[in-house]
C-alpha positions in Angstrom: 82.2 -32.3 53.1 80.7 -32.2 56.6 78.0 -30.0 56.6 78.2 -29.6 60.5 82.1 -28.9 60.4 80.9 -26.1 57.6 78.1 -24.9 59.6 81.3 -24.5 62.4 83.9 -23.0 60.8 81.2 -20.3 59.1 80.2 -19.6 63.3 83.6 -19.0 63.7 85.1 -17.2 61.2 82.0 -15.1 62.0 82.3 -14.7 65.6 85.9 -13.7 65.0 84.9 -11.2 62.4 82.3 -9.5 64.7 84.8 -9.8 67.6 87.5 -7.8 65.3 85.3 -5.0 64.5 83.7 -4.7 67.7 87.3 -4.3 69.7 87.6 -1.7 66.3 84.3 0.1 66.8 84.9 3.9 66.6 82.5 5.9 69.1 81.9 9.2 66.8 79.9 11.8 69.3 79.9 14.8 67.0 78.4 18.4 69.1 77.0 21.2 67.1 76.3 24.3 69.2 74.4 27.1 67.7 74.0 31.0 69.3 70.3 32.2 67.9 68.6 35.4 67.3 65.3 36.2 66.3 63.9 37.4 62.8 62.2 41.0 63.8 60.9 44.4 62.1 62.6 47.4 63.1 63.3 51.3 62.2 66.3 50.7 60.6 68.7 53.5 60.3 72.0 53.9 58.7 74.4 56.3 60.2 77.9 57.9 59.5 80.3 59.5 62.3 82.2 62.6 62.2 83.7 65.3 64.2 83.9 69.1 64.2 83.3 72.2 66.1 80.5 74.5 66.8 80.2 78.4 65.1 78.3 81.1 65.0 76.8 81.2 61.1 78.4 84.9 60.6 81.2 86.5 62.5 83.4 89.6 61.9 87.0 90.8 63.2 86.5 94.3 63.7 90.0 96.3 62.6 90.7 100.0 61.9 91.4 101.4 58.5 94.3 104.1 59.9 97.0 103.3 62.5 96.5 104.6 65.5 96.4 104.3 69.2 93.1 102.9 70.9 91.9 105.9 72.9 88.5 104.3 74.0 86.7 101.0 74.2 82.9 101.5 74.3 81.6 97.5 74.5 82.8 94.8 77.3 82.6 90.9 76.0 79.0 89.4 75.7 77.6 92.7 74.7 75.0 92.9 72.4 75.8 95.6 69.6 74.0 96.8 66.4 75.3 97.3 62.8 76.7 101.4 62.7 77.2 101.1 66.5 80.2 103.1 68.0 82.3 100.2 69.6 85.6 101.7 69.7 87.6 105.5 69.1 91.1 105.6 68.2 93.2 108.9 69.0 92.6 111.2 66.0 95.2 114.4 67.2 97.5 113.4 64.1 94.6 112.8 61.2 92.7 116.4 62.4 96.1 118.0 62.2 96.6 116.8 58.9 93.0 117.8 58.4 93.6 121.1 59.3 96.9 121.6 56.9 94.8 120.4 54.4 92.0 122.6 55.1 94.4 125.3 54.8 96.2 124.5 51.7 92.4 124.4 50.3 91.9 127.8 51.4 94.7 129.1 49.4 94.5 126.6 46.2 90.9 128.3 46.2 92.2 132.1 46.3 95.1 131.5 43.9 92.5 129.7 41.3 90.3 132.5 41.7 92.8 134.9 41.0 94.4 132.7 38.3 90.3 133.1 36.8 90.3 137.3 36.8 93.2 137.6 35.2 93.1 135.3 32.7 89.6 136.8 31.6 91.3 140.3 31.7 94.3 138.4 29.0 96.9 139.0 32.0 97.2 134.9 32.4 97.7 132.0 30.0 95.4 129.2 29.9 98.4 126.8 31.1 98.2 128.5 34.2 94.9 128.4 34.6 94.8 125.1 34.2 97.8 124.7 36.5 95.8 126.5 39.2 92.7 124.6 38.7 95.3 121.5 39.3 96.4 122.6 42.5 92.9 123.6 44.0 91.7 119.8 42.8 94.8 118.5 44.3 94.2 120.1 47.4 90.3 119.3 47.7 91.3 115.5 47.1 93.8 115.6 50.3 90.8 117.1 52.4 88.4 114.3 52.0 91.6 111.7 52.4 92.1 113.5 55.7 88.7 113.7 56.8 88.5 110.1 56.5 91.0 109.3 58.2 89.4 111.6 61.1 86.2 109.8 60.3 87.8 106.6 60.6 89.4 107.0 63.7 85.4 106.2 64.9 84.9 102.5 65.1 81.2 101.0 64.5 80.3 97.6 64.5 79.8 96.4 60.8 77.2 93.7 61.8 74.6 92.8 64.7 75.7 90.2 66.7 77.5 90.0 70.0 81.4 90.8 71.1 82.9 87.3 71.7 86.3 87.3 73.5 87.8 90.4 75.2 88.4 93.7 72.8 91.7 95.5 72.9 92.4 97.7 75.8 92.9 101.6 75.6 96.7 102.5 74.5 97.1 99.5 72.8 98.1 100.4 69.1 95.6 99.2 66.7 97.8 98.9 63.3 96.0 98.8 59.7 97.3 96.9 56.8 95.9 93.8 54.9 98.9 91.4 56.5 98.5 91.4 60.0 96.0 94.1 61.4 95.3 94.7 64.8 91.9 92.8 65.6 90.3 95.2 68.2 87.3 93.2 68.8 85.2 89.8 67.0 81.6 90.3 67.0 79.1 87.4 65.9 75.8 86.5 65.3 75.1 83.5 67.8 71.5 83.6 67.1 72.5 80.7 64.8 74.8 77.7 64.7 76.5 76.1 62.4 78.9 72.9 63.2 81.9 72.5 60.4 83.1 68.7 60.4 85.4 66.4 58.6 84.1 63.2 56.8 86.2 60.9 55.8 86.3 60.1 52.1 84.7 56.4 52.6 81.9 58.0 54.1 81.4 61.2 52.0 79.6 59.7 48.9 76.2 58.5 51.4 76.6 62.3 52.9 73.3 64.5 50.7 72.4 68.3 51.4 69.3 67.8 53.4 70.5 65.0 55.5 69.6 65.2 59.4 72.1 64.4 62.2 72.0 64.5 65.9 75.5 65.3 67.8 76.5 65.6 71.3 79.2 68.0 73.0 81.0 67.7 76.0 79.6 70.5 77.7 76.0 68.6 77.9 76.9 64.5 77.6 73.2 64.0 78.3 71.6 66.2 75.7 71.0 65.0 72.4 71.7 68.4 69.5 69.6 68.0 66.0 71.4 69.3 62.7 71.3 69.7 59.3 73.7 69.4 56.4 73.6 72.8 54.3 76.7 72.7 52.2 79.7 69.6 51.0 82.7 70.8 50.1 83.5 70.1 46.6 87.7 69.9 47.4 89.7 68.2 50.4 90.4 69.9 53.6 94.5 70.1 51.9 93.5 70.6 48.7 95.4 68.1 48.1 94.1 67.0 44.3 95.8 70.6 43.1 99.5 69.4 42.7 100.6 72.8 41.2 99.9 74.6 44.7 103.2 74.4 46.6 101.2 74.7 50.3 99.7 71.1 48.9 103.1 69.3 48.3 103.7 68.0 52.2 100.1 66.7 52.3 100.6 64.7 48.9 104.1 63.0 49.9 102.5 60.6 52.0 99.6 58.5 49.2 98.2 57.1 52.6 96.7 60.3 54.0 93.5 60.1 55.3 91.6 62.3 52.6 88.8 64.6 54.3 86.0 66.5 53.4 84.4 70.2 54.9 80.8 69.1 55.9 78.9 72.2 57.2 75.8 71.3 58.9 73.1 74.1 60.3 72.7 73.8 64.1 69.6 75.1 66.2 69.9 76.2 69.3 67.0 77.5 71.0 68.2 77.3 74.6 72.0 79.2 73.5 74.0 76.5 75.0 76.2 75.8 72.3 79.5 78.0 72.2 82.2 78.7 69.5 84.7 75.8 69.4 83.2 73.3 71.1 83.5 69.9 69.5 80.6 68.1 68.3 80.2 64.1 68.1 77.9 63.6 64.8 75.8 61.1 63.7 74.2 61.5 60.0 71.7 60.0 59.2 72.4 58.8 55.7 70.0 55.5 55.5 66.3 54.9 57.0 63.9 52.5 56.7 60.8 52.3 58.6 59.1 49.1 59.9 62.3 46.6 57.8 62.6 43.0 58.5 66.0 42.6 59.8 68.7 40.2 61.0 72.3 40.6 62.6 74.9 41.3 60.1 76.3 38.0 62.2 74.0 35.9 60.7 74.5 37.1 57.3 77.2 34.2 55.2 77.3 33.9 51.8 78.6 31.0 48.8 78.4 30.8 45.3 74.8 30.8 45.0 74.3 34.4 47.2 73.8 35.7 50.8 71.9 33.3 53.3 71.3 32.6 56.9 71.4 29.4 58.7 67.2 29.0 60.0 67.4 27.0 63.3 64.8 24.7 63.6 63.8 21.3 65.9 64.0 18.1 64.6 61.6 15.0 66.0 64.2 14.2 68.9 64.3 18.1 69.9 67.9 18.6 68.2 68.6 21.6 66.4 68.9 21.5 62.9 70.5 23.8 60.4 68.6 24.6 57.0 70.2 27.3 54.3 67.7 30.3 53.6 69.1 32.8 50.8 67.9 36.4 51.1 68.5 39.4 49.0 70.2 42.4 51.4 69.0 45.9 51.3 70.5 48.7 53.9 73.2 47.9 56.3 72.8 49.4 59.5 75.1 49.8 62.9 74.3 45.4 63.6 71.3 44.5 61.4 70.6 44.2 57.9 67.4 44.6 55.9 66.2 41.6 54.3 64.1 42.5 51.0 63.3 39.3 50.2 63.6 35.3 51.0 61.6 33.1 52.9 62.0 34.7 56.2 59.5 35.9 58.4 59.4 37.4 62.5 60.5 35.6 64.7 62.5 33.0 62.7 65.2 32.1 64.7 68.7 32.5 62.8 72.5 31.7 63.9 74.8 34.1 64.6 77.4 31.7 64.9 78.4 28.4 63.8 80.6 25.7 66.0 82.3 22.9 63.7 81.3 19.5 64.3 83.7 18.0 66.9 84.6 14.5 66.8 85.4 12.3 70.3 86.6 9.4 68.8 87.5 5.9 71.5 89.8 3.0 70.0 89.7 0.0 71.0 92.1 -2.4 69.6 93.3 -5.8 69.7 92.4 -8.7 72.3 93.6 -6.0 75.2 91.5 -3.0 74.7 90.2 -0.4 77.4 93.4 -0.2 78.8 94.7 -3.7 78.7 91.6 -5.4 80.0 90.2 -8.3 78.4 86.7 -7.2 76.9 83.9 -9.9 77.0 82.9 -11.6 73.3 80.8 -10.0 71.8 76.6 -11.8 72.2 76.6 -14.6 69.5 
């Protein structure tokens, strides 16, 4: 064989194998973008949110004992009063009649028993009806006392220091006793101290300790920034609703998706008196702190089989970013950081917070009439 006609047909089986896969190059560009944060300490602090409303920590409805008409308010709202104070007098004409009948049937009780005593020591009366006598005059003495307490009741005090809150009854108004539905003359409270009574949700309830400090905001003051204190958690629901045997539970339990709450009560200074009954308090417990914590965004935070990691973002010789795997071990979450208690992590590590695929521009150029039908030159030999 011809070694130059070899030597040919090699050149140009070559030549049309490079000019193949150069009209088939693929042009890959592939564009990784990454948003970074830095690695920092920080106070860490881990918070839950609830509502409720301001109180005063004692208050008292003030009612009579005897039905009567109000003859005469003594206290106007915002007054200051003191425990045994007279607030309020009802109109006691009926009760000291009564007293007076029963004063009266006293008197006689008394003279019949002591005439009942002579003659039974003198044999001229039976013990029954001494006995019968000494009935009556006990009876009698017992209906006295009954109607001068009612007299004595017809003077209201005020069972507690504290203030009046709201308007009292008016005079002529008639202030009815009874267990059911008395007639509230007047609500006194003790607004030396605040208390703020809120619902937290059952997710939340379980970080919630006696002990724990919060900091809560009302509308009345937008700007001003209230400290508290939870006192007390609520051992049942605000519906009670794990007791299935109470009927006043049964609508709350037809629904299995109702939001369970708990009663959080939370002590409440207020040095300045600004806060008033009812007003709604924004809370923020504090249920999670950690001073001085190295931290990232929870953004950064991914995790695979192997644990929780962050992407570390670091330059390459040519100045491109480059992505390297860094697993950590988590402590508390907070509001939009974690605590990292461990991993190879130090301040000012820059992590990503997010992650843009790779994506691929790809150009095709095939056959003898690529780039849009024109002729492409040979490729260099």
């Amino acid at each position: 064989m011809n070694w130059k006609i070899l030597i040919g047909a090699v050149l140009i089986i070559g030549a049309a194998a490079g000019y193949y896969f150069y009209n088939q190059k693929i042009v890959a560009e592939t564009v990784k973008t990454y948003d970074t944060t830095k690695v920092m300490r920080m106070d860490l602090i881990k918070t839950v949110s609830a509502t409720g409303t301001v109180q005063p920590r004692d208050s008292v409805e003030v009612s009579g004992k005897v039905t009567a008409r109000i003859q005469e308010i003594l206290v106007e709202e915002n007054d200051h009063v003191t425990e045994g104070q007279v607030v309020a007098i009802l109109d006691g004409k009926d009760f000291e009649a009564k007293l007076d009948q029963a004063n009266f049937t006293l008197t006689n009780a008394r003279q019949k028993l002591e005439r009942t005593e002579r003659l039974y020591n003198i044999g001229a009366k039976s013990l029954q009806e001494l006995q019968d006598a000494q009935y009556e005059y006990d009876r009698a003495k017992s209906a006295v006392e009954l109607a001068e307490d009612d007299v004595n009741q017809t003077v209201i005090t005020a069972p507690m220091d504290g203030v009046v809150v709201g308007e009292p009854k008016t005079p002529g108004t008639m202030a009815v006793q009874g267990n059911a539905n008395p007639t509230v003359i007047m609500r006194i409270a003790d607004l030396s101290e605040k208390l703020v009574k809120a619902k937290v949700d059952e997710t939340d309830i379980g970080s919630v300790r006696v002990g724990e400090r919060a900091t809560f905001t009302v509308d009345a003051y937008p700007d001003k920034t209230f400290d508290a204190e939870v006192t007390k958690i609520s051992q049942t629901d605000t519906a009670n609703s794990w007791d299935t045997n109470s009927s006043s539970t049964s609508s709350s339990n037809s629904s299995s998706n109702a939001v369970i709450y708990y009663y959080v009560t939370f002590a409440a200074p207020d040095a300045e008196n600004l806060l008033l009954p009812a007003m709604t308090a924004r809370l923020d417990i504090v249920v999670g702190y950690v001073r001085d914590a190295l931290c990232v965004p929870i953004a950064a935070l991914k995790t695979d089989a192997q644990g929780s990691y962050v992407e570390r973002i670091t330059k390459d010789a040519q100045g491109k970013d480059v992505a390297e795997k860094v697993y950590i071990t988590v402590g508390l979450y907070g509001e939009e950081s974690v605590e990292v208690t461990s991993g190879d992590l130090k301040p000012g590590d820059e992590v990503s917070t997010t992650y843009e695929a790779a994506e691929k521009k790809t150009t095709s150029q095939g056959g003898m009439g690529g780039m849009g039908g024109r002729r492409m030159p040979p490729p260099p030999m």
